[in-house]
C-alpha positions in Angstrom: 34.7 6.9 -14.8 35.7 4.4 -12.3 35.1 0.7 -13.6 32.7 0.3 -10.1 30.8 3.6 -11.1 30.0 2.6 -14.4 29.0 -0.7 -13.3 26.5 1.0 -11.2 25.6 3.5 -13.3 24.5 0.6 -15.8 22.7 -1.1 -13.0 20.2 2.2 -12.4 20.0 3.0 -16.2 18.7 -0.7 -16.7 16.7 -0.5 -13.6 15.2 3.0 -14.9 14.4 1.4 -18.5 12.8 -1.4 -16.7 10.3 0.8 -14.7 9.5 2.6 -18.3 9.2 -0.3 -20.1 6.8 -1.5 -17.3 5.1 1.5 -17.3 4.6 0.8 -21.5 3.4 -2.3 -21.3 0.6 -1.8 -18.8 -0.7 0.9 -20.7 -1.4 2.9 -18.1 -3.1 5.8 -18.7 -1.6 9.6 -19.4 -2.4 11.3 -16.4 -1.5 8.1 -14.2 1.7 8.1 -16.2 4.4 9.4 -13.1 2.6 7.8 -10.4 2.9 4.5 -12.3 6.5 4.8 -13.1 7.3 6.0 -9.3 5.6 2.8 -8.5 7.3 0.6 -10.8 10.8 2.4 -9.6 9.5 1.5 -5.8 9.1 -2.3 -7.3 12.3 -2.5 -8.5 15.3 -0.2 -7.3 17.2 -0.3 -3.7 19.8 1.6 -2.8 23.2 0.4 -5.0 25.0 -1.1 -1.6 21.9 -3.0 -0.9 21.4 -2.0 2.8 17.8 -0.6 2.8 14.3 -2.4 2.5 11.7 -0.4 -0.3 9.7 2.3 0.8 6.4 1.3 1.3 7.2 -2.3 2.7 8.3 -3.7 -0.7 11.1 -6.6 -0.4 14.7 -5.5 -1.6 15.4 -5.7 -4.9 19.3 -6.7 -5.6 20.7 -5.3 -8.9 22.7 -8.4 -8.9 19.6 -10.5 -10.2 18.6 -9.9 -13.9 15.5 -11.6 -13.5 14.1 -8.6 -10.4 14.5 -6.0 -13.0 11.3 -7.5 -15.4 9.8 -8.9 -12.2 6.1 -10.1 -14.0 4.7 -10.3 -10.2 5.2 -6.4 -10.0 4.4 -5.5 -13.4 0.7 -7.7 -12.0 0.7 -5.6 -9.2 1.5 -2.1 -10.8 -1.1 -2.6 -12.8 -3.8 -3.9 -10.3 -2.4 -1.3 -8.0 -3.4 1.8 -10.4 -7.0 0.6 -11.1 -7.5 0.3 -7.3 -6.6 3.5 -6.3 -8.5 5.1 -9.4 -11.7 2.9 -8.0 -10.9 4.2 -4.1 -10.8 7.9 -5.8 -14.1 7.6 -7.1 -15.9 6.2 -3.9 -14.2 8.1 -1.3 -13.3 11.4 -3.7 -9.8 11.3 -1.7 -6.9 11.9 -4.6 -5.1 9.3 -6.7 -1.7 11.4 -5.4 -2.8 11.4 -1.7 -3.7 7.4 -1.5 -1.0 6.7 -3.4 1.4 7.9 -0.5 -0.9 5.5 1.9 -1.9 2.2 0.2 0.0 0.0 -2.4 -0.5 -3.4 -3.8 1.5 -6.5 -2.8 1.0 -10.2 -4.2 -2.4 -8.7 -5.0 -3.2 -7.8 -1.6 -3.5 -4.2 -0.6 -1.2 -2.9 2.1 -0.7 0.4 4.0 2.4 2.3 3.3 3.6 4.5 5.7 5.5 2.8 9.3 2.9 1.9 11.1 4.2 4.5 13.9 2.8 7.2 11.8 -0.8 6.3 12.2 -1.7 7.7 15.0 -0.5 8.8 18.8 -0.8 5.4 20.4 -1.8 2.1 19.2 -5.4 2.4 19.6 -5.1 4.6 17.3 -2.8 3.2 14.7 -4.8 -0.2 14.9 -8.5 1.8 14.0 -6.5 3.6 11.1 -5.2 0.3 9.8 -9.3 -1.2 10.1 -10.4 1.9 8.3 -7.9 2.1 5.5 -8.0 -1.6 4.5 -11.9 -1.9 5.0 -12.2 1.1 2.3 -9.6 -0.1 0.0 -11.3 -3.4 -0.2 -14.8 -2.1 -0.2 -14.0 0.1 -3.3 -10.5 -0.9 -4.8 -11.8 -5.0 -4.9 -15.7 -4.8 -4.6 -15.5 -6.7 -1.1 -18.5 -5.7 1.0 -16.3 -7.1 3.7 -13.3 -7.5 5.4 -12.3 -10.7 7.2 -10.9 -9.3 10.7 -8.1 -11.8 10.2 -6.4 -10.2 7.5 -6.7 -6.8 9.4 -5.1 -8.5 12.4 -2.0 -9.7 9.9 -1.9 -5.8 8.5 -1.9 -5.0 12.0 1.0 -7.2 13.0 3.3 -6.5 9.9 3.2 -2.5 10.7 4.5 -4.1 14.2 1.4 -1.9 16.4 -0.4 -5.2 17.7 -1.8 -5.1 20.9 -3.3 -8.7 21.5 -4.6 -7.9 24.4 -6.7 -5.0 23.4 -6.8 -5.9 19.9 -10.6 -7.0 19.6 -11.7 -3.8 21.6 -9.8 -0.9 19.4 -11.7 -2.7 16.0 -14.7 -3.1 17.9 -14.7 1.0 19.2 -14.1 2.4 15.9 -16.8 5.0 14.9 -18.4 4.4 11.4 -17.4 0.5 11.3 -19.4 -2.8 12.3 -17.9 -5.7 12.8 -19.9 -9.0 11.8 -19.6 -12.7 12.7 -17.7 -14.1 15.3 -14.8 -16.3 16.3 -12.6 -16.8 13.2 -15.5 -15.7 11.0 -15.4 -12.1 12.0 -15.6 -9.7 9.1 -15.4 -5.8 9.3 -18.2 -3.7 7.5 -17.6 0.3 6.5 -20.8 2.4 7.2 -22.0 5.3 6.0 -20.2 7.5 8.2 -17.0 5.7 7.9 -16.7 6.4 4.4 -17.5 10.0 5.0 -15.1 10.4 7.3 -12.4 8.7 5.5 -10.4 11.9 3.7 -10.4 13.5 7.1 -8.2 10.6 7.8 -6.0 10.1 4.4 -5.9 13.9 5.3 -4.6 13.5 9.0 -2.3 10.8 8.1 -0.6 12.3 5.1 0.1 15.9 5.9 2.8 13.9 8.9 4.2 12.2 5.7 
C-alpha cells in the first residue's frame, strides 16, 4: 500500500472510531444504535479529496483537523438529535428511520434534510412543507407550542426556495396551520389536522428520497 492510501486509510479508520466512540459515550440506546452511528458518520466524514459539503446540510469536515474528529458540538447534537426524533415518533407515530431521512439537528436547532428542491413541485409547495415539518418538530421534538415565523423564513431561505414576494401568503394558505401575531411577532401554530396529516407528508416526501 501506497504511502497516500495508507495515510487515508488511517484518516477513515480514525474517523470510523470516532463515530463509535461517539456513539458509546452518548449511550444511545440498542435499537437507535445504527441510526446514531450513521449520524455521527454524517457529523464527521467528507469525502477524502474534500470536494463535497455533508449530506443533510452539515459543514465539511477536513480529515486534516484532529480536533473535527471528537467534535463535542456534534456529539451535543447527536444526542439531542436522537431524543427528538424518538419524541416526534411518539406524537406523529411517523418512524424514527423515516424522520431520520428528513430532519436533523444543527447547533441545537432542528433542520430539514433533503435539497429543498425535493419538497414539493413548485415553491408554494416546498415553502408549506418546510412550515409543516419545522412546526411539528418543534411542537414535539422541543415542547414549543409555537413556531416563530422568522425562523421558518431562515429554513426557508437556507434550502434556497424563498419567494419574498409570496412568502407570507404560501404560510398563511397552508391547511391544518394557524399563524399568530403579527409583524415580527408572528408565530406558526400546528392544528389538529395538521398533525394528522403529517405522515402523509414524511410519506410523500420520502418515497422521492
Amino acid at each position: 500500500m501506497s504511502n497516500a492510501k495508507q495515510e487515508q486509510f488511517d484518516a477513515i479508520s480514525e474517523v470510523l472510531a470516532g463515530a463509535v466512540a461517539a456513539v458509546k459515550q452518548a449511550e444511545v440506546p440498542e435499537d437507535l444504535r445504527e441510526i446514531a452511528f450513521t449520524e455521527a458518520l454524517r457529523h464527521m466524514l467528507v469525502s477524502a479529496n474534500g470536494a463535497g459539503e455533508m449530506s443533510r446540510g452539515h459543514h465539511p469536515v477536513s480529515f486534516d483537523d484532529p480536533k473535527n474528529v471528537d467534535d463535542e458540538s456534534s456529539k451535543q447534537d447527536l444526542v439531542l438529535e436522537n431524543e427528538v426524533l424518538r419524541k416526534i415518533a411518539r406524537g406523529t407515530g411517523v418512524p424514527v428511520t423515516d424522520l431520520d431521512r428528513l430532519i436533523f439537528v444543527d447547533e441545537g436547532e432542528p433542520r430539514i434534510a433533503p435539497s429543498g428542491l425535493k419538497l414539493g413541485k413548485n415553491n408554494t409547495e416546498r415553502t408549506r412543507a418546510v412550515v409543516a415539518i419545522l412546526t411539528v418538530a418543534r411542537t414535539f421534538g422541543f415542547d414549543e407550542g409555537e413556531t416563530p415565523l422568522e425562523i421558518i423564513r431562515e429554513e426557508v431561505q437556507r434550502l434556497r426556495v424563498y419567494d419574498s414576494a409570496n412568502f407570507a401568503a404560501h404560510v398563511k394558505g397552508l391547511s391544518g396551520f394557524v399563524v399568530k401575531g403579527s409583524g415580527a411577532n408572528r408565530r406558526v401554530q400546528a392544528k389538529a389536522t395538521g398533525i394528522e396529516e403529517f405522515p402523509d407528508l414524511v410519506a410523500e416526501i420520502t418515497q422521492e428520497l
